[in-house]
N, C-alpha and C positions, 0 to 999 in steps of 0.2 A: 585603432582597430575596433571594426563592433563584431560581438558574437552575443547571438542569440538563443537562447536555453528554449530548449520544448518536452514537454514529458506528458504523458498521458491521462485520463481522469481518476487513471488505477491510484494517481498519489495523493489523491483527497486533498487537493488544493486549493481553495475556493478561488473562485476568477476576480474577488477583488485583490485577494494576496497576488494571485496572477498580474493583474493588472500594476499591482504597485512596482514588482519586478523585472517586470515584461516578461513575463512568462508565457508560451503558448499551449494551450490544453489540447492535448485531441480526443475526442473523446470514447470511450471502450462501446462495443457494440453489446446490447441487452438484449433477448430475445424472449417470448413467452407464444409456443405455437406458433406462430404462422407471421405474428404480429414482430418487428422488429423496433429498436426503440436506440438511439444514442444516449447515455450516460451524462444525465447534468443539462442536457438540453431538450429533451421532451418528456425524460421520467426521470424522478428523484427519487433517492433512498425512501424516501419517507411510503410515495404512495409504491413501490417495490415491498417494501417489509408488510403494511395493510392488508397488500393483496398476498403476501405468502401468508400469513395470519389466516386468510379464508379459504388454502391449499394451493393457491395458483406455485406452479412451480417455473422458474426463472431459469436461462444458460446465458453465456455470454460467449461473445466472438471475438475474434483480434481483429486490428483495423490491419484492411488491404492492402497490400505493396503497394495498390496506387493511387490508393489517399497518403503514402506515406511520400510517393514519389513527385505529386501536387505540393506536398507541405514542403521538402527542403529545395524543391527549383522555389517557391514564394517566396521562401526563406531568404534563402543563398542570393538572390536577386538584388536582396535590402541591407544584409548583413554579410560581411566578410567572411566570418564560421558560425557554424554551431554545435551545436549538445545537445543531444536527441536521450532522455533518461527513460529507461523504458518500465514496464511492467515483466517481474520474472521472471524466465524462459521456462521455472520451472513449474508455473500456473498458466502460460499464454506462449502463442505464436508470434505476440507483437514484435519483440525485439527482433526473429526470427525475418518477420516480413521487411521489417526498418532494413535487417542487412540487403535483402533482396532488393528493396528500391535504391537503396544504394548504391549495391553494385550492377543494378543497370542503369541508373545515371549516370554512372563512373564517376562519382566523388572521392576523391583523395579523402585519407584519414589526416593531410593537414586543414582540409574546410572542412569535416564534418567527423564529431568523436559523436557515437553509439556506446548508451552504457547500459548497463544488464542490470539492474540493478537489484538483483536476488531477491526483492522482496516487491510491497504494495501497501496500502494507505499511506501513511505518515511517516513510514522507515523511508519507504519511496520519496515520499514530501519532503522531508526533511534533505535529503539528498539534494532534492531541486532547489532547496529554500536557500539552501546552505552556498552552492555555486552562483545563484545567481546574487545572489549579496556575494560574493568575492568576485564574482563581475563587475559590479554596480563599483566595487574596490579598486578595478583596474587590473585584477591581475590579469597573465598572459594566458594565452589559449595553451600552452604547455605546463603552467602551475594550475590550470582547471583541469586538467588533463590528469595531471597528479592527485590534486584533491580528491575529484572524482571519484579515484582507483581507492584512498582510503576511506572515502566513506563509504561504498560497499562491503571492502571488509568489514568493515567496523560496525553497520547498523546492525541492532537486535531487536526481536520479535519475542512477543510471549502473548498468548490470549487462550481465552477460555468460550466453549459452546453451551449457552446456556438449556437449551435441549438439543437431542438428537434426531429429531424428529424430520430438519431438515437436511441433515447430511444423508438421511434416508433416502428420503423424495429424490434427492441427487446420485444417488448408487455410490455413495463415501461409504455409507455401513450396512448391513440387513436389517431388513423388515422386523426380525425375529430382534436381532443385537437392540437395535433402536426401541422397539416395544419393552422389550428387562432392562434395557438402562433407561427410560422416561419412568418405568413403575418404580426404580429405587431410587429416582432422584439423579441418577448418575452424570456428571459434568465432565466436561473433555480437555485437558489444558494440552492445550497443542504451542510448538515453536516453529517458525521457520531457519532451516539450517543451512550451512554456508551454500549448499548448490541452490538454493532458491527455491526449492521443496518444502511444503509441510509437513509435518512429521508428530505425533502424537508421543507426547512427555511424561500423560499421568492422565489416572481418574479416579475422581472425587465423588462422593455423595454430600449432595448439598450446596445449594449456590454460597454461603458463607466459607463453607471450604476452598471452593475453587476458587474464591479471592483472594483467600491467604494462601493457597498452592500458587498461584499466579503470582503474586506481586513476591512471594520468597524467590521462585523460582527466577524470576527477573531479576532480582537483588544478585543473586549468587549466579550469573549468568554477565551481569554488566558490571557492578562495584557500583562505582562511587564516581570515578573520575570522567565526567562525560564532556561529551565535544557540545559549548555554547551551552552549557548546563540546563538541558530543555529537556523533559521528558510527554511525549504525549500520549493520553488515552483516548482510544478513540473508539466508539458504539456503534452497534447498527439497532437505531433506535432503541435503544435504550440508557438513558442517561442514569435515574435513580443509583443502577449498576455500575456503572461508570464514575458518578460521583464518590459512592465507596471505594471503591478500587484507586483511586485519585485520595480519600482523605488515609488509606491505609501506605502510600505512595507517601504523601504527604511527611507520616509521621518517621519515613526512612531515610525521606529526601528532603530535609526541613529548607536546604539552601538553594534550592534547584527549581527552573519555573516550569510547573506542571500544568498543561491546557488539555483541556478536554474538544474533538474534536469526531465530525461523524465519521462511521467506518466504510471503505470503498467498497460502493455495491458492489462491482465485479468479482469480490469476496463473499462480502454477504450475502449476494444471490446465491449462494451455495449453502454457507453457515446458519444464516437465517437468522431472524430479529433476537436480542437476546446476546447477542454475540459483544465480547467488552478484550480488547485490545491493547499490549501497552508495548511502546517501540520507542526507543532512542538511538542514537550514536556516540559512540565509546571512542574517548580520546585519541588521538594516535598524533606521529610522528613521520612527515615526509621523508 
């Protein structure tokens, strides 16, 4: 039996890991005015964060019920089933729309599982990374089905804003909020919480603080016991950041493989460069 995994660019995947698993990317739609852009294939984080740097302000869109409902008839045509892992319902309409192609193709949920997966970059990643090596293992479409279901539970979020400058530009904070916490230095450590919402944990003065507020808060949030002992952090351009936040990881998680990776514009266009990420998955039990 083949079944095919597909998840969106929201999971920070890069396309040669795609490629080594057969993974297929679709990717999140970028907008700036007038101009529209796909994710990872005609704009990359890098020149996205440049041009926020020189004010330009970013949104982002969900992909259409009928690019969704092109992807699983291409699909479904090649392979048996598939796994469709989406972007959060509680940042995006993706998964939303995913149902909607679905149920006007009329796929049965025995060809085709839709998962929500409450979060994005590397929580998301990690989810797809995770299934499609226990495919690549054989298991069946009903133990990926399972897995599936606990690695959503199970993934956690913890990151920090390194200004607030651009959750401003976005209508996340006021003009006024943003201007007194940029004059005191103030930092944002936000989590996402089991509905797949962001949600503001703490604020700090000082980017040295909100590293130690971030990687304690993450400690005492996940433990110890992690699923495939990987933890990732992941930047929107900004590594230097990332690299501490990773050697302070480091000194909690001495047995654990920490990789540092970029963070999902479809985030970042909102949080803005600056922005340092840390997500894993916590053990669990079928």
């Amino acid at each position: 039996m083949s079944i095919k995994i597909i998840t969106d660019s929201a999971s920070d995947i890069s396309y040669e890991l795609a490629s080594e698993y057969d993974i297929d990317i679709m990717p999140i739609v970028i907008m700036k005015g007038d101009e529209t852009y796909l994710d990872g294939v005609d704009i990359s984080g890098k020149m996205i964060y440049d041009d926020m740097r020189q004010g330009a302000v970013y949104k982002t869109g969900a992909i259409a019920p009928n690019e969704y409902e092109e992807k699983f008839k291409e699909v479904l045509e090649k392979y048996d089933k598939a796994i469709y892992v989406s972007l959060s319902t509680g940042m995006s309409s993706t998964y939303n729309n995913a149902v909607l192609a679905k149920n006007s193709l009329g796929i049965g949920d025995d060809r085709l599982m839709l998962v929500d997966s409450r979060g994005a970059s590397m929580g998301q990643g990690l989810q797809v990374l995770s299934l499609a090596k226990l495919n690549q293992e054989g298991k069946t479409f009903d133990e990926l089905k399972a897995y599936a279901h606990g690695f959503v539970k199970n993934t956690r979020y913890v990151f920090f804003v390194d200004s607030l400058e651009y959750l401003q530009r976005g209508g996340r904070v006021s003009k006024l909020s943003a201007a007194i916490g940029n004059l005191i230095n103030m930092k944002v450590v936000l989590d996402v919480h089991s509905d797949g919402v962001i949600y503001t944990e703490d604020k700090v003065r000082g980017t040295k603080r909100a590293i130690a507020r971030t990687v304690d808060f993450f400690e005492n949030e996940v433990g110890h016991d992690l699923y495939a002992n990987t933890i990732y952090v992941c930047h929107a351009d900004c590594e230097d950041l990332a690299n501490k936040v990773k050697e302070l990881l480091v000194e909690k998680y001495p047995d654990m493989e920490i990789k540092l990776n970029p963070f999902a514009v479809c985030i970042g266009a909102h949080t803005g460069p600056g922005t340092v990420h840390i997500c894993t998955i916590k053990n669990f039990e079928l």
